[in-house]
C-alpha positions as CSV (number, residue, x, y, z in Angstrom):
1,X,55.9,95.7,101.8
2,X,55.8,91.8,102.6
3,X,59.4,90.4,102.7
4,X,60.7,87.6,100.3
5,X,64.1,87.3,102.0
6,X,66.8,88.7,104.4
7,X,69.3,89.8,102.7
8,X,71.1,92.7,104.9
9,X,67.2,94.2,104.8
10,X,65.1,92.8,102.1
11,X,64.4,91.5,98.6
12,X,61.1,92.6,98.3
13,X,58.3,90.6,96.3
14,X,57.9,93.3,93.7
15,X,61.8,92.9,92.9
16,X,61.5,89.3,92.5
17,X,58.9,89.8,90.0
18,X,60.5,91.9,88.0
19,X,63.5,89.9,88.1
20,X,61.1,86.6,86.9
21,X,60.1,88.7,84.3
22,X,63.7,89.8,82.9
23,X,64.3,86.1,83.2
24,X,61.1,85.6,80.8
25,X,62.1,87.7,78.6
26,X,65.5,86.8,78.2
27,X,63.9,83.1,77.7
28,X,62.0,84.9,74.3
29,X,65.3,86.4,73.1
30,X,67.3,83.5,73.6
31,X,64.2,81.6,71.4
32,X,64.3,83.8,68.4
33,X,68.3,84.3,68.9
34,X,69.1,81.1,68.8
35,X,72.0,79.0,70.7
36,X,75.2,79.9,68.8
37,X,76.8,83.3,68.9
38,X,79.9,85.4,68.6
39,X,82.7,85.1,71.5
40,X,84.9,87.5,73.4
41,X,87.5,85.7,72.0
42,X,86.5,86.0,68.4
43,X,88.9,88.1,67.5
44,X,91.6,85.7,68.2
45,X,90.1,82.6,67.5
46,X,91.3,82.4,63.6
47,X,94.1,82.3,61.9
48,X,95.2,85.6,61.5
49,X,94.7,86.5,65.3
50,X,96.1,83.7,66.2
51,X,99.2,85.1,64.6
52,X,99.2,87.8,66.1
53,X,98.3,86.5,69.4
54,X,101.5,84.2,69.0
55,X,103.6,87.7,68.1
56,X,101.9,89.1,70.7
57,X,103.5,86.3,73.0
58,X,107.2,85.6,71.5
59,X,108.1,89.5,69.8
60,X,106.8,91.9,72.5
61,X,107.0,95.3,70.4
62,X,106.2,93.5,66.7
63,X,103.1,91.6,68.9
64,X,101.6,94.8,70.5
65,X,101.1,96.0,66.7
66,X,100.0,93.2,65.5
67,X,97.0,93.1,68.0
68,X,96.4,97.2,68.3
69,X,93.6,96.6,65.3
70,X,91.4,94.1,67.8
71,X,92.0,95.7,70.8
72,X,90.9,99.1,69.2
73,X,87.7,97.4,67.7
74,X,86.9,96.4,71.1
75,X,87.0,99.6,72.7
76,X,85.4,101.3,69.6
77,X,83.7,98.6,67.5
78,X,82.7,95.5,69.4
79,X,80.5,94.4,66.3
80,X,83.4,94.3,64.0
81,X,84.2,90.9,66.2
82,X,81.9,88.8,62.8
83,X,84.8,89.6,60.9
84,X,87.1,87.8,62.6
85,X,85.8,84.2,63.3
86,X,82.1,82.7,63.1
87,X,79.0,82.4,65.3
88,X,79.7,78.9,67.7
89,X,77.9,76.9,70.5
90,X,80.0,77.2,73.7
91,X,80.0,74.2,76.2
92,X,80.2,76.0,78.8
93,X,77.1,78.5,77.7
94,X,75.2,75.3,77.1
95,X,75.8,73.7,80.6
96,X,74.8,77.4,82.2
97,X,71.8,77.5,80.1
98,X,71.1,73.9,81.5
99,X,71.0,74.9,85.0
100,X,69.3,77.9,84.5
101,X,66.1,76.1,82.9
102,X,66.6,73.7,85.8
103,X,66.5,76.3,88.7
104,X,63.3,77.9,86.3
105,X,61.5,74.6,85.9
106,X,61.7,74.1,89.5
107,X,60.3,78.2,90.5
108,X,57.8,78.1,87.8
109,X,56.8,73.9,88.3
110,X,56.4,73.8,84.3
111,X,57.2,71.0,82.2
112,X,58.6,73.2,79.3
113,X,62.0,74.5,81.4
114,X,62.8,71.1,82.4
115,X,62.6,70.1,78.9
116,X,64.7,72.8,77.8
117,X,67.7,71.9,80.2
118,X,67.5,68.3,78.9
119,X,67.7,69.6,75.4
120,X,71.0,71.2,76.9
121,X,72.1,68.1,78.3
122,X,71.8,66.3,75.1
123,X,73.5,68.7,73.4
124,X,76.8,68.4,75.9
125,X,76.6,64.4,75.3
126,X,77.0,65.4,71.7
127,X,79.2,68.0,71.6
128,X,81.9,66.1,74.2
129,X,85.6,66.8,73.1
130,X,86.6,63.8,70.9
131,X,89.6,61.2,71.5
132,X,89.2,60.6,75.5
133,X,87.7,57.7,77.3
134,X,85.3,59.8,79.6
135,X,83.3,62.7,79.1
136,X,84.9,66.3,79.1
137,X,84.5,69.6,77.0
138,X,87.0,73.0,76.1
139,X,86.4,75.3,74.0
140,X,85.6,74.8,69.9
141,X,88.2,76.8,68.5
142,X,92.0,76.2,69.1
143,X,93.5,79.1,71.6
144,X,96.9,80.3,71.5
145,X,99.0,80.4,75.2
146,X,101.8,81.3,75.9
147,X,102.6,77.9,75.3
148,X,101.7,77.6,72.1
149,X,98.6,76.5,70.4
150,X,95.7,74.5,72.0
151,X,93.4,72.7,70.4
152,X,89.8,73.1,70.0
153,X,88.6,71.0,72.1
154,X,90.9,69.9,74.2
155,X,89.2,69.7,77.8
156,X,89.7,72.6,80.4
157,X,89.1,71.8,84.0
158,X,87.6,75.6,84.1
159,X,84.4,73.9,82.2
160,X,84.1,70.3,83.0
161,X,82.8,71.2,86.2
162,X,80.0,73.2,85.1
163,X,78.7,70.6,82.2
164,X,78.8,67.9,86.1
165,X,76.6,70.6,88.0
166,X,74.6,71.0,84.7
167,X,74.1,67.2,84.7
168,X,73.6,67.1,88.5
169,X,70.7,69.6,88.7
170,X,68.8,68.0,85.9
171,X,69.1,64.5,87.9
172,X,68.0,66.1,91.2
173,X,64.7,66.8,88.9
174,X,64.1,63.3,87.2
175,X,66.3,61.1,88.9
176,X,67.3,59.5,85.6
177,X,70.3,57.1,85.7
178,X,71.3,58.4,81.8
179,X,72.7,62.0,83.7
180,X,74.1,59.8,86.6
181,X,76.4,57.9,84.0
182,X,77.5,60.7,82.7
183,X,78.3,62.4,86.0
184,X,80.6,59.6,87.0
185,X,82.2,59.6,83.6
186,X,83.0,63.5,84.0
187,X,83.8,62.8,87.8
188,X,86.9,59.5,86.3
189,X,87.9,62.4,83.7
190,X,88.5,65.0,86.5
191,X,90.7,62.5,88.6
192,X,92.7,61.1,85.8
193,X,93.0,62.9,83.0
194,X,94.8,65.8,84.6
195,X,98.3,66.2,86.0
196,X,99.3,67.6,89.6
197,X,102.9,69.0,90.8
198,X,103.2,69.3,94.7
199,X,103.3,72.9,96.1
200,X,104.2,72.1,99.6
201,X,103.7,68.8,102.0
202,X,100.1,69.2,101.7
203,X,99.0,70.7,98.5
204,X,99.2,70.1,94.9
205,X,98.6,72.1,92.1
206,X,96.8,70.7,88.8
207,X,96.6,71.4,85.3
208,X,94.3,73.6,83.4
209,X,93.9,70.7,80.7
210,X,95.2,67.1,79.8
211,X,98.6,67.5,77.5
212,X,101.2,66.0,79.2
213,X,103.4,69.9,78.8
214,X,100.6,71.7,80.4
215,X,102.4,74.0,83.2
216,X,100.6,73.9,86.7
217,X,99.9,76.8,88.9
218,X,96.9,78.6,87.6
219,X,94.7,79.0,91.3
220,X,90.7,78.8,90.0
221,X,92.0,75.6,87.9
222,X,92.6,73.6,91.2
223,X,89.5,75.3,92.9
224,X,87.4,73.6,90.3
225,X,88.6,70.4,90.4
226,X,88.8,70.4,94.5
227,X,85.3,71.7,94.1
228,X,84.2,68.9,90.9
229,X,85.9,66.2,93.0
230,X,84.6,67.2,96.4
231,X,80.9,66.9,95.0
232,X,81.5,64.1,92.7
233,X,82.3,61.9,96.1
234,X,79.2,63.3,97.9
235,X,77.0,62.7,94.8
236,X,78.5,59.6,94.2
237,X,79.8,58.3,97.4
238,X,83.0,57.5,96.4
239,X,86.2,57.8,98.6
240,X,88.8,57.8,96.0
241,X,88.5,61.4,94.8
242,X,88.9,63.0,98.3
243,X,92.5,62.7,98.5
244,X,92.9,64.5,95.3
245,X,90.2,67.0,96.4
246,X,91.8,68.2,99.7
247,X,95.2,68.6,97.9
248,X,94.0,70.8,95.6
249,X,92.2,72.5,97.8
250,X,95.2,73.0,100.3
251,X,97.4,74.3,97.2
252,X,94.0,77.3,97.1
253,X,94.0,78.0,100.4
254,X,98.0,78.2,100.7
255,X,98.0,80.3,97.5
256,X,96.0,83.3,99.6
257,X,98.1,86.5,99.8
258,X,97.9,87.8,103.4
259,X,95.3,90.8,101.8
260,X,93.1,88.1,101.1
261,X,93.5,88.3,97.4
262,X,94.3,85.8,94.7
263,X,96.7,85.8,92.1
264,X,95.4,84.4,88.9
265,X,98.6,82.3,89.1
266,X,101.8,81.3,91.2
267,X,103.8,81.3,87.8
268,X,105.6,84.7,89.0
269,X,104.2,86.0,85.6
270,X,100.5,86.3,85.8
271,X,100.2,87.8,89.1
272,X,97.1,89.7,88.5
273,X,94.1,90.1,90.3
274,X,90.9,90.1,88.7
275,X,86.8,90.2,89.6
276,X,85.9,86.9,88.2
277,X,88.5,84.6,88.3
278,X,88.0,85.8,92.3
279,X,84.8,84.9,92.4
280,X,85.2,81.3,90.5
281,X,88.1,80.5,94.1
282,X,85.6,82.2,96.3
283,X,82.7,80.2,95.2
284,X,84.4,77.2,94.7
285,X,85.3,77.2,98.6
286,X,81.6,78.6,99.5
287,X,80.5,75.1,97.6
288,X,83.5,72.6,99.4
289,X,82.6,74.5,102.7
290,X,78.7,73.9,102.2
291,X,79.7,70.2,101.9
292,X,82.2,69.4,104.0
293,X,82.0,72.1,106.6
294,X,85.8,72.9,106.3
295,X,86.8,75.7,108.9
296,X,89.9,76.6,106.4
297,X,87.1,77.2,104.2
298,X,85.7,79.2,106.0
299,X,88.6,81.1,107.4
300,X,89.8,81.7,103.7
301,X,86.3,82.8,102.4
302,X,86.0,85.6,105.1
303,X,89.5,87.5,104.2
304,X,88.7,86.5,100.5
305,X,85.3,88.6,101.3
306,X,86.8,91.5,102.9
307,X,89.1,91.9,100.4
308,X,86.8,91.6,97.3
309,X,84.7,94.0,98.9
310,X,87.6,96.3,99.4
311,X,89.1,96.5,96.1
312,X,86.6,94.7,93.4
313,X,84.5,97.2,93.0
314,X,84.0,101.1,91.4
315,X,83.2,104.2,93.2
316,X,79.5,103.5,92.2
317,X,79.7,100.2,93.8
318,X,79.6,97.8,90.4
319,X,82.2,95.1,89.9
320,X,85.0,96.3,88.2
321,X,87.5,94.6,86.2
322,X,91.0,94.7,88.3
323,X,92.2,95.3,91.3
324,X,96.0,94.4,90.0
325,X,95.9,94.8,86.2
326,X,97.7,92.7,83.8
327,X,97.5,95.5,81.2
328,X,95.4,98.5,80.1
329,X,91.6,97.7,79.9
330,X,89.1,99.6,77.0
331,X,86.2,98.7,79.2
332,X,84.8,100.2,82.6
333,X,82.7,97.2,83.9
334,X,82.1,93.9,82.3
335,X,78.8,91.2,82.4
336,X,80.6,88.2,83.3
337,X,81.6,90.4,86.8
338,X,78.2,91.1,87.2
339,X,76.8,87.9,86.4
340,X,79.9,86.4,89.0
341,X,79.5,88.5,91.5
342,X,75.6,87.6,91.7
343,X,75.9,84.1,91.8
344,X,78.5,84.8,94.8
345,X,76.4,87.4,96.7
346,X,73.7,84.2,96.7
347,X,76.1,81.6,97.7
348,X,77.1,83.6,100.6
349,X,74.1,85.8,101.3
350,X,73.1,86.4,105.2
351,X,76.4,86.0,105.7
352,X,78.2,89.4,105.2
353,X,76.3,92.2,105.2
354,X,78.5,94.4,102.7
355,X,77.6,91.4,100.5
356,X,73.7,91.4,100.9
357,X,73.9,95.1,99.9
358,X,75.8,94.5,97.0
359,X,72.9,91.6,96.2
360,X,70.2,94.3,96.3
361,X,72.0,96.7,94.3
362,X,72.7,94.0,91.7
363,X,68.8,93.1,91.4
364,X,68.0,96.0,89.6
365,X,69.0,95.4,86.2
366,X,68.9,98.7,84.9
367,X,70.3,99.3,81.5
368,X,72.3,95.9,81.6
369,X,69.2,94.5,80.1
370,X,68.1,95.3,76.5
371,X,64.8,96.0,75.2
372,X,64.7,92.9,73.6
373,X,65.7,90.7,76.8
374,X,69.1,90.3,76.1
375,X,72.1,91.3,78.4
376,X,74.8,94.4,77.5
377,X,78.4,92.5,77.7
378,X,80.3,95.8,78.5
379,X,79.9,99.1,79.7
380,X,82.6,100.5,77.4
381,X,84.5,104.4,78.5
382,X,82.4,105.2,75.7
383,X,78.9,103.6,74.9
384,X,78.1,100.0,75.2
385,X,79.0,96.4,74.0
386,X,75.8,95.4,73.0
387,X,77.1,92.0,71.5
388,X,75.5,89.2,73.2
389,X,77.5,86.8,73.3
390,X,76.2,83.3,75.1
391,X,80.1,82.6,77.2
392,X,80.8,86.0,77.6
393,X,78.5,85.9,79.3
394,X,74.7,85.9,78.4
395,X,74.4,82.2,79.8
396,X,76.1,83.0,83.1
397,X,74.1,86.1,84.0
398,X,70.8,83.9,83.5
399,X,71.9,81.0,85.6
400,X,72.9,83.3,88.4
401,X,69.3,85.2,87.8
402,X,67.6,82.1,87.5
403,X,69.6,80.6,90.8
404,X,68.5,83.7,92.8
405,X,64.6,83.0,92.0
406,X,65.3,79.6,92.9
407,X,66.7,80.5,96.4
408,X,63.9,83.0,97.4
409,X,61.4,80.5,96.0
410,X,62.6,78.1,98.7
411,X,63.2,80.7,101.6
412,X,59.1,82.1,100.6
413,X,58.0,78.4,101.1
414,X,60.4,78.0,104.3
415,X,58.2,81.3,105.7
416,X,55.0,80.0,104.6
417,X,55.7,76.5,106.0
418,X,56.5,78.2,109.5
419,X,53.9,81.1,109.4
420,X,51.5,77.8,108.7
């Protein structure tokens, strides 16, 4: 059978057609769908869970009752999630779906995918979290920490850089100076909006949003805005991010345990390991080492690799949730790990062999994909979560799709350009 692609052996062309036609399909669910939905976090994005989130947080044994009845409906009853808060658009959702329509516009070469990411796009620049001077998004419902409450919309470095690629890939298309304003809006937000507490001589460590009591320490926070600043001074040619870049970056790559795993923070509290907040460091230094060809990049990703490899995944050889848990999980394997782990295994692929297996493995969709084109979010110990739910993570699994067709659509015209 004619090879598409090394990866470890091959993609073959049969499996990138079906894969362009799950794509296509998920295109005509997400049409009749629409682009609001349900959230993960639905159950605690009201009052009443936010209660009991807060109980959760300040009266250990009161707080563990208090949120038993949505951590039972999540094991047992996804759908009962409608109860708790209402259908919303998701910024970051809208900024995947963005790319995703970009990367298709550009396989396919028709006009109707690149005017379905700039639909996206226009709905970011109206949807921008209100009160700040440059552009930025967070969630739309208010969150409770451990902190106390945040806001809806109050920006999070763990989606501003999304909504920059989002913008980024659209202007690689059309070249319109509308997407590059933004960009360097997003790019001034990044560098000044958040705060940063030095780690050691040469790193820093920055906020996961802008309120002046926001702690510091939480790793994939400074590999985004390392990664958001790195690019925005490429894209943009502009020196004064670097400096801010490479500290953040430093405080990433001294934050690596010597297994090669990452905690989720340094706080001494959250010292878990899990599969996608692993893959949002590991990609975030695939992406600073494809642009700056940094050899502590490089160094880090390889013992990052072996270790994801050695512990992220089940006996079957799907992602699964934890390596370290934070507490008991009601789920075996989630979407958002699947739809991470395939965006990574196509940053990195020809690069680890372990990897490009994984890759192949991942191409066949199997029962993750519904009959009617949408994704599963959760393989549950008992059944399915069949709740799609566009962050969590219907968008991401169709970017990373979408980004996979887009790679082996350049790497069939690189072998028909040298075969010619």
């Amino acid at each position: 059978m004619t090879s598409l692609v090394e990866v470890g052996k091959t993609i073959d062309i049969d499996v990138s057609e079906s894969l362009l036609q799950a794509v296509l399909k998920f295109v005509a669910w997400l049409d009749r769908f629409g682009e609001c939905s349900y959230d993960h976090q639905s159950y605690f994005a009201g009052d009443l869970g936010r209660h009991a989130k807060r109980l959760y947080y300040t009266r250990a044994i009161l707080g563990k009752l208090a949120v038993a009845p949505m951590i039972a409906s999540e094991a047992f009853l996804p759908s009962a999630r409608r109860f708790f808060w209402k259908k919303q658009r998701f910024p970051i959702a809208d900024a995947h779906y963005a790319m995703g329509f970009a990367f298709l516009a550009n396989v396919l070469d028709e006009r109707k995918y690149y005017d379905r990411a700039v639909h996206f796009l226009e709905v970011l620049k109206n949807t921008r979290s209100p009160g700040y001077d440059h552009y930025c998004w967070g969630y739309p419902f208010s969150w409770e920490t451990r902190g106390g409450t945040m806001r809806e919309g109050t920006p999070l470095i763990t989606t501003v850089p999304y909504v920059y690629e989002a913008f980024a890939e659209v202007f690689k298309i059309d070249h319109d100076e509308r997407w590059l304003d933004v960009m360097q809006s997003i790019a001034e937000h990044a560098r000044l909006d958040y705060h940063d507490i030095a780690t050691s001589p040469t790193g820093s460590s920055c906020s996961y949003n802008p309120e002046p009591n926001e702690p510091c320490g939480v790793i994939n926070a400074s590999a985004y805005r390392a990664f958001l600043l790195t690019k925005a001074g490429v894209d943009l040619s502009t020196e004064r991010y670097r400096s801010i870049a490479e500290r953040n970056l430093f405080f990433v790559l001294e934050s690596q345990n010597g297994n090669g795993s990452w905690f989720y923070s340094i706080d001494g509290e959250r010292d878990f390991v899990d599969h996608f907040h692993t893959c949002f460091v590991l990609k975030a230094l695939a992406k600073i080492e494809s642009l700056t060809n940094n050899i502590r990049c490089t160094e880090a990703i390889e013992r990052g690799i072996r270790y994801y490899l050695e512990n992220l995944f089940d006996d079957d050889g799907w992602p699964k949730p934890f390596s370290r848990r934070p507490r008991l999980t009601v789920y075996r394997n989630e979407l958002y790990d699947y739809a991470e782990c395939l965006n990574l295994c196509v940053l990195l692929r020809g690069r680890f062999e372990a990897l490009d297996q994984v890759l192949k493995r991942l191409c066949h969709l199997g029962e993750w994909q519904k009959p009617d084109g949408s994704f599963r979010s959760r393989r549950l110990y008992f059944g399915w979560d069949n709740m799609p739910m566009h962050r969590w993570a219907q968008a991401q699994m169709f970017r990373s799709l979408c980004f996979l067709l887009h790679e082996l659509s350049i790497d069939q015209w690189n072998h028909s350009a040298l075969k010619g």
